[in-house]
N, CA, C and O atoms as a DFTB+ gen file, in Angstrom:
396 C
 N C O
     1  1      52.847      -5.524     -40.830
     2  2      51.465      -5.271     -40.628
     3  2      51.033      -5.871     -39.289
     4  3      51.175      -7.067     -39.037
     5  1      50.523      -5.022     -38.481
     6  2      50.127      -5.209     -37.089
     7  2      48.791      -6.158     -37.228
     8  3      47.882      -5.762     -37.958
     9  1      48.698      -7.085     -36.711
    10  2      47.049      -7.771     -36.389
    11  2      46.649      -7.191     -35.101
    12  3      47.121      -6.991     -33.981
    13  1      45.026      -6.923     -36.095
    14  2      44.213      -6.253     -35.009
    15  2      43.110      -7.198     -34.453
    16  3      42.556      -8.102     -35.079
    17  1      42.980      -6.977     -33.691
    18  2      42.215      -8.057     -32.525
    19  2      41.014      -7.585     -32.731
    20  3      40.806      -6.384     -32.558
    21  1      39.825      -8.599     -33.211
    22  2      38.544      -8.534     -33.093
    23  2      38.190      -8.063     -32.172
    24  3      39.002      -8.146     -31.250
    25  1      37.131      -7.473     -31.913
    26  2      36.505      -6.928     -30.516
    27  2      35.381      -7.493     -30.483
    28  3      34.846      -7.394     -31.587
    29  1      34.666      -8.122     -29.641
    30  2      33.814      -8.988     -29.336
    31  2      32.332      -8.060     -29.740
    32  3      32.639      -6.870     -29.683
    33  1      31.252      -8.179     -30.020
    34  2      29.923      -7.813     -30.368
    35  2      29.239      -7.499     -29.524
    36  3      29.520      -8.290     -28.623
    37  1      28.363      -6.743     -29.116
    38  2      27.526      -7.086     -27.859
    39  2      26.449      -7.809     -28.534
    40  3      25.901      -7.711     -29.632
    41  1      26.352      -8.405     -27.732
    42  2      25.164      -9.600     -28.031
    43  2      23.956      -9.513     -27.353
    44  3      23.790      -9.908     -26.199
    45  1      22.845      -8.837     -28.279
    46  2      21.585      -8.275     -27.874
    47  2      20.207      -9.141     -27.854
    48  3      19.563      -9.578     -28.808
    49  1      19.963      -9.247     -26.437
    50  2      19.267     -10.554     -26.400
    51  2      17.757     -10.307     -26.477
    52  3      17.173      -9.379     -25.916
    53  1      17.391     -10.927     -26.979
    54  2      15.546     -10.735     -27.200
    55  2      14.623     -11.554     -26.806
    56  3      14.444     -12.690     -27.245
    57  1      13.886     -10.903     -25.801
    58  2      13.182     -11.942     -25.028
    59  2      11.560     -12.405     -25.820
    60  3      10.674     -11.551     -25.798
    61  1      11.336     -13.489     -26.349
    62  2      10.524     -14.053     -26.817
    63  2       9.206     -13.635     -25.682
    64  3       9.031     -13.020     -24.630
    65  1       8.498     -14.386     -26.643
    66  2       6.991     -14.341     -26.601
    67  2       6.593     -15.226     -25.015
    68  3       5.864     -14.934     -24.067
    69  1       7.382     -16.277     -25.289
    70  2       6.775     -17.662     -23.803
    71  2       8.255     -16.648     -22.711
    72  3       8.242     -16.938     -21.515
    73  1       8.843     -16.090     -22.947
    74  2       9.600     -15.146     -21.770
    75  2       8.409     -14.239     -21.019
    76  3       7.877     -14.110     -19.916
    77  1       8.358     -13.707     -22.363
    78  2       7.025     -12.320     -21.240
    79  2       6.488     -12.633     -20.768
    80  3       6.381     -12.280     -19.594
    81  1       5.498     -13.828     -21.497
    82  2       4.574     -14.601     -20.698
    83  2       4.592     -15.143     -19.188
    84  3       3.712     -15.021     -18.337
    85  1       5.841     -15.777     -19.093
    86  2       6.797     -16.293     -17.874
    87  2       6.172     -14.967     -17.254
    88  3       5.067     -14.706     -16.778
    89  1       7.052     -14.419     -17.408
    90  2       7.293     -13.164     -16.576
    91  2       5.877     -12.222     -15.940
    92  3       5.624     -11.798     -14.813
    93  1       5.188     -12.150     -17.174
    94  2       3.765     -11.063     -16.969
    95  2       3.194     -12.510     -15.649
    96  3       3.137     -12.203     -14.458
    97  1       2.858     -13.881     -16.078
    98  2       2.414     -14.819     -15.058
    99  2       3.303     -14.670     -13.585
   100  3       2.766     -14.220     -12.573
   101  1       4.332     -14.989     -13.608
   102  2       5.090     -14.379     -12.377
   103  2       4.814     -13.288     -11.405
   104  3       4.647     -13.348     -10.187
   105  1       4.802     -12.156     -12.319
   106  2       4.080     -10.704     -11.554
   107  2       2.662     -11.156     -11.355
   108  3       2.550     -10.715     -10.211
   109  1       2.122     -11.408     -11.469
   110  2       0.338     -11.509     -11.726
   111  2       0.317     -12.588      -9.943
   112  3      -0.459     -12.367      -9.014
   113  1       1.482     -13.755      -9.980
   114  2       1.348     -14.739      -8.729
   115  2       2.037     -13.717      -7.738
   116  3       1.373     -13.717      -6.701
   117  1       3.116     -12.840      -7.646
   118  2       3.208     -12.219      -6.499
   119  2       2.260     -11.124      -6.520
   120  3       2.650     -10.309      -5.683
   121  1       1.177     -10.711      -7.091
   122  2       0.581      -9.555      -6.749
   123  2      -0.618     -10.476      -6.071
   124  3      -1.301      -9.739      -5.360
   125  1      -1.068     -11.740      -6.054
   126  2      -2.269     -12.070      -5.938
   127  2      -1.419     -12.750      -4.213
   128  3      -1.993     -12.658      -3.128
   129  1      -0.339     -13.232      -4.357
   130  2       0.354     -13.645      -2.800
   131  2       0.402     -12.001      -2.056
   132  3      -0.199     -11.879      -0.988
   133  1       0.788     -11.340      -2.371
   134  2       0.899      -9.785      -1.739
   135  2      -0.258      -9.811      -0.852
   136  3      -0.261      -9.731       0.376
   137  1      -1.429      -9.959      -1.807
   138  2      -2.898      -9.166      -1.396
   139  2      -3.518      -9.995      -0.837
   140  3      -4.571      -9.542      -0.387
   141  1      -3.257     -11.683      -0.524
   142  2      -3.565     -12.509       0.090
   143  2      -2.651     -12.246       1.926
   144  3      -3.338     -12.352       2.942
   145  1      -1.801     -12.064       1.978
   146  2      -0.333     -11.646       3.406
   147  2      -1.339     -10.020       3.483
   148  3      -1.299      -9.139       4.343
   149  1      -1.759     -10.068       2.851
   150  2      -2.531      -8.157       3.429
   151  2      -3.707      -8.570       4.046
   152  3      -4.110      -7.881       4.983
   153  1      -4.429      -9.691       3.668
   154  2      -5.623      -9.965       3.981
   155  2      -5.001     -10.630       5.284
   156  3      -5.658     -10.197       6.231
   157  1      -4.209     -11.326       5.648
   158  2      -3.638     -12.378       6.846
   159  2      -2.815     -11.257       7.838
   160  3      -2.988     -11.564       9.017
   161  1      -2.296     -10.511       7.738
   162  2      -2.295      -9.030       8.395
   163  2      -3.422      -8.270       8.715
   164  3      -3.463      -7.520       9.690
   165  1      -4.453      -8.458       7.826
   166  2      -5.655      -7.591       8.491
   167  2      -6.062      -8.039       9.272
   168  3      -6.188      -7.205      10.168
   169  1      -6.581      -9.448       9.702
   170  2      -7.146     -10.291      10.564
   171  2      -6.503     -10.487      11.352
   172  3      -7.118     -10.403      12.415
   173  1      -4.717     -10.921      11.573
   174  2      -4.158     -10.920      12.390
   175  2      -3.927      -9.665      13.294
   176  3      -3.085      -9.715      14.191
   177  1      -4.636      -8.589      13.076
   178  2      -4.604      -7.172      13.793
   179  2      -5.820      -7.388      14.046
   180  3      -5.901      -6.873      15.161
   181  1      -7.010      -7.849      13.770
   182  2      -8.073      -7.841      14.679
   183  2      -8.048      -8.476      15.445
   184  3      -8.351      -8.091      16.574
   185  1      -7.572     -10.091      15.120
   186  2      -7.639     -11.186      16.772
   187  2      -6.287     -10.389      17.504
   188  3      -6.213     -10.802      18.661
   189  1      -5.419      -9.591      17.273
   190  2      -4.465      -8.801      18.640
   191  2      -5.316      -8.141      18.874
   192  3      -5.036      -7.848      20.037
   193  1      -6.627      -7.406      18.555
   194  2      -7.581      -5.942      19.129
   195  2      -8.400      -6.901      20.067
   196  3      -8.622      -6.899      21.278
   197  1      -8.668      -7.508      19.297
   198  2      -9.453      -8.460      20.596
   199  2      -8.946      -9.313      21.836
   200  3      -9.473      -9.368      22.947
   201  1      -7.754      -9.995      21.374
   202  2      -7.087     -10.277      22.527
   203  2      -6.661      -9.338      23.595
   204  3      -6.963      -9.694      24.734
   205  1      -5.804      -7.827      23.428
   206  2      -5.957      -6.840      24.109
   207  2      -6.825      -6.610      24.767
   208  3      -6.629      -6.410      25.966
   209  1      -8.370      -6.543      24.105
   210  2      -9.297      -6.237      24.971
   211  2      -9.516      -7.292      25.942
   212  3     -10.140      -6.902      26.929
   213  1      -9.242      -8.302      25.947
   214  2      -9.747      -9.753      26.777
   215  2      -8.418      -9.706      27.556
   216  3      -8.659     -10.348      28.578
   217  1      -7.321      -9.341      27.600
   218  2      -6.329      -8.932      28.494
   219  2      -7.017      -8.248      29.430
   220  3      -7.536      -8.622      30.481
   221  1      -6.932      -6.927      28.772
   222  2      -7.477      -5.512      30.035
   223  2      -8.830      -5.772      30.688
   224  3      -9.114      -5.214      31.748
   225  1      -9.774      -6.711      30.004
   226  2     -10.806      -6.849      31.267
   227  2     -10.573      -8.300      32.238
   228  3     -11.285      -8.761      33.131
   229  1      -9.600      -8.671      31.807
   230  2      -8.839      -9.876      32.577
   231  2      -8.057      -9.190      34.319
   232  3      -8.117      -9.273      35.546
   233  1      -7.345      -8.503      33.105
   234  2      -6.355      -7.459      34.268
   235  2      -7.321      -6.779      35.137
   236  3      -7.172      -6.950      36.347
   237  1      -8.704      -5.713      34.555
   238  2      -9.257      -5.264      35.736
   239  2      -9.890      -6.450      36.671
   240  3      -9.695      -6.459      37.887
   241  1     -10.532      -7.281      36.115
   242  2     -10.460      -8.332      37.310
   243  2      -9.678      -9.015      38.317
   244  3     -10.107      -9.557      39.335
   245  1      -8.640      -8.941      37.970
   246  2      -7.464      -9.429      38.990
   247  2      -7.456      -7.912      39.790
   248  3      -7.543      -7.967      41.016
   249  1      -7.397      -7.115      39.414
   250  2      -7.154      -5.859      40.184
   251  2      -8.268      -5.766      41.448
   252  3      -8.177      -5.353      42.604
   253  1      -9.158      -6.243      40.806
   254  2     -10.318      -5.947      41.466
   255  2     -10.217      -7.371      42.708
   256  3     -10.663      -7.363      43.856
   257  1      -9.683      -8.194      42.190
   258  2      -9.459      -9.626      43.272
   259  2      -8.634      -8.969      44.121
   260  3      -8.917      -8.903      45.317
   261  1      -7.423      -8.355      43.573
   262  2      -6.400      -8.261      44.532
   263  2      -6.734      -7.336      46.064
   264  3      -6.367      -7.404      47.237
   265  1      -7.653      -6.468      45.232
   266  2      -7.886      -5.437      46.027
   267  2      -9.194      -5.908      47.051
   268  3      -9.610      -5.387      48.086
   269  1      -9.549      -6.852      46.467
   270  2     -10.754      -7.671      47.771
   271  2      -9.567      -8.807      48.406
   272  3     -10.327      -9.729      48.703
   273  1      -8.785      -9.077      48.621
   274  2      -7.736      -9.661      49.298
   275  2      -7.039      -8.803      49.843
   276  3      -6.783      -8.914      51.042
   277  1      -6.699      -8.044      49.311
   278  2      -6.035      -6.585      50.353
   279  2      -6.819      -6.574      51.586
   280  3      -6.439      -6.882      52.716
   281  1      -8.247      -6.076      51.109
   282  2      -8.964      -5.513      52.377
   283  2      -9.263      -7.059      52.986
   284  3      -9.162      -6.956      54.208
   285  1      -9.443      -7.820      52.788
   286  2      -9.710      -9.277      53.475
   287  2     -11.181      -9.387      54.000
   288  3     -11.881      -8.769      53.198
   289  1     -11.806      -9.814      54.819
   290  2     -12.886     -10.348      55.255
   291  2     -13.878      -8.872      56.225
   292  3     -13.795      -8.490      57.392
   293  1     -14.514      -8.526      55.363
   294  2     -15.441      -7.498      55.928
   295  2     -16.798      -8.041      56.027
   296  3     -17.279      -8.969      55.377
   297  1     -17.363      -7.297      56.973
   298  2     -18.848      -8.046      57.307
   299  2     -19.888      -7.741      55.447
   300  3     -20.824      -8.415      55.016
   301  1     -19.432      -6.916      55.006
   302  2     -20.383      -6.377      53.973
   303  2     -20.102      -7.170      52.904
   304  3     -20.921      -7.352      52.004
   305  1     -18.744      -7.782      52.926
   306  2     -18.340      -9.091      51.627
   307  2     -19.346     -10.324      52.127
   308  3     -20.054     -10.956      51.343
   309  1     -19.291     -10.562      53.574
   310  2     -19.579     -12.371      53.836
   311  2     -21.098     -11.737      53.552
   312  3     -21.803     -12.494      52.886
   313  1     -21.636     -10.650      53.888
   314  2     -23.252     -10.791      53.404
   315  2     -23.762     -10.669      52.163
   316  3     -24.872     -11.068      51.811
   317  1     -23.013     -10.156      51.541
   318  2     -22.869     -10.541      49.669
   319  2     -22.800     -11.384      49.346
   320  3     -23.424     -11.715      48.338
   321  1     -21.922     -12.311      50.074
   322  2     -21.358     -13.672      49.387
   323  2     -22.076     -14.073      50.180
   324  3     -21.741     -15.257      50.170
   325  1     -23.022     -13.980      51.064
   326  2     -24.504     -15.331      51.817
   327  2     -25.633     -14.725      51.161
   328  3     -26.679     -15.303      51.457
   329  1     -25.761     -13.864      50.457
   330  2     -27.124     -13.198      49.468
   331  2     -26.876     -14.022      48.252
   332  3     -27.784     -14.649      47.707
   333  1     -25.476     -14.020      47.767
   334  2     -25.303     -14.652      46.355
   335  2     -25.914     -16.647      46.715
   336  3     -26.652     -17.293      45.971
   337  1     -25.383     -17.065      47.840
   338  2     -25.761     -18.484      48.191
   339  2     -27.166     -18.687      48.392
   340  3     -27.673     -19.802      48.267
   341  1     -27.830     -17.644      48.703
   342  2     -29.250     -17.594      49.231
   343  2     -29.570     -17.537      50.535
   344  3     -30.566     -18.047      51.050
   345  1     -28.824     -16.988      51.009
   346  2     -28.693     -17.006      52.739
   347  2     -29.718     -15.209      52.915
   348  3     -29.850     -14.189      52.239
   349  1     -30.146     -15.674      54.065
   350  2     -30.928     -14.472      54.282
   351  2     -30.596     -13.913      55.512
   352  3     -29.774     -14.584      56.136
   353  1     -31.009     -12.812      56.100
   354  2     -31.219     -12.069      57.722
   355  2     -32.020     -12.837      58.275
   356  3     -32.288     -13.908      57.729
   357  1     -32.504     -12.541      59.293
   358  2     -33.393     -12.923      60.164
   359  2     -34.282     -11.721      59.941
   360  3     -33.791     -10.597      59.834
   361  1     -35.925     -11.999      59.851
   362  2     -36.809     -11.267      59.395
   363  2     -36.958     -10.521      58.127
   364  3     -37.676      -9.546      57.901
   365  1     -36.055     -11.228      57.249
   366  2     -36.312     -10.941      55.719
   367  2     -36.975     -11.787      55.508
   368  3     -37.329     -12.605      56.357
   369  1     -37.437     -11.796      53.841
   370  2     -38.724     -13.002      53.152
   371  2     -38.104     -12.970      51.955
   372  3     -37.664     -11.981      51.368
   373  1     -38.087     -14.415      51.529
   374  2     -37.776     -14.329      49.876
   375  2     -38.674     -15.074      49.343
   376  3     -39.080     -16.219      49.547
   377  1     -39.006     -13.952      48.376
   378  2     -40.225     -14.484      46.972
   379  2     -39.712     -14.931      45.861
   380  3     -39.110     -14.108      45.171
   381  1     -39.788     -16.062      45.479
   382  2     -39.370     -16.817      44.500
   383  2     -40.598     -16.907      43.159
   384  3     -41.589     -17.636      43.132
   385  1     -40.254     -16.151      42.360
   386  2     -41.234     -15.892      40.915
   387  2     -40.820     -17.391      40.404
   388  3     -39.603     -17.568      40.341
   389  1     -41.352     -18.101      40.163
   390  2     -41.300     -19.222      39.100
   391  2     -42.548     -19.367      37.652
   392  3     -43.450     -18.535      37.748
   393  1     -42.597     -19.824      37.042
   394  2     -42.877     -19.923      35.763
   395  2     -43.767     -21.259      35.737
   396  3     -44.222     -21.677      34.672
């Protein structure tokens, strides 16, 4: 008589009550971390929209420097820049409104 070899059971496991629980709490903390990294992505795409913009009107200002250094010293800059100091012509008048 041949002996026959048990064959092992599958062993069917059942997840209790404080398991689900585990588990349903688990899902519940990555859905509330998810939607918190969505909120820190949203904002972090507005301060880049805004920094961009504070780039490009950075950049047109340098453009605009470079290109008044290009042309260098014209009579129509130094009388801008002696109007901005308060410098006047000869036979102009300046009226000063005060309060």
């Amino acid at each position: 008589m041949a002996k026959q070899r048990k064959t092992p059971k599958a062993v069917k496991l059942r997840a209790g009550l404080l398991t689900r629980l585990l588990i349903v709490t688990l899902l519940a903390a990555l859905v509330c971390e998810v939607y918190a990294l969505r909120e820190q992505v949203s904002d972090a795409e507005e301060e880049k929209a805004r920094i961009a913009a504070l780039v490009e009107s950075r950049r047109q200002e340098n453009d605009a420097l470079a290109e008044d250094i290009e042309e260098g010293c014209t009579p129509e800059k130094m009388q801008e820049i002696a109007r901005r100091e308060g410098w006047v012509l000869p036979g102009e008048y300046v009226f000063e409104v005060g309060s």
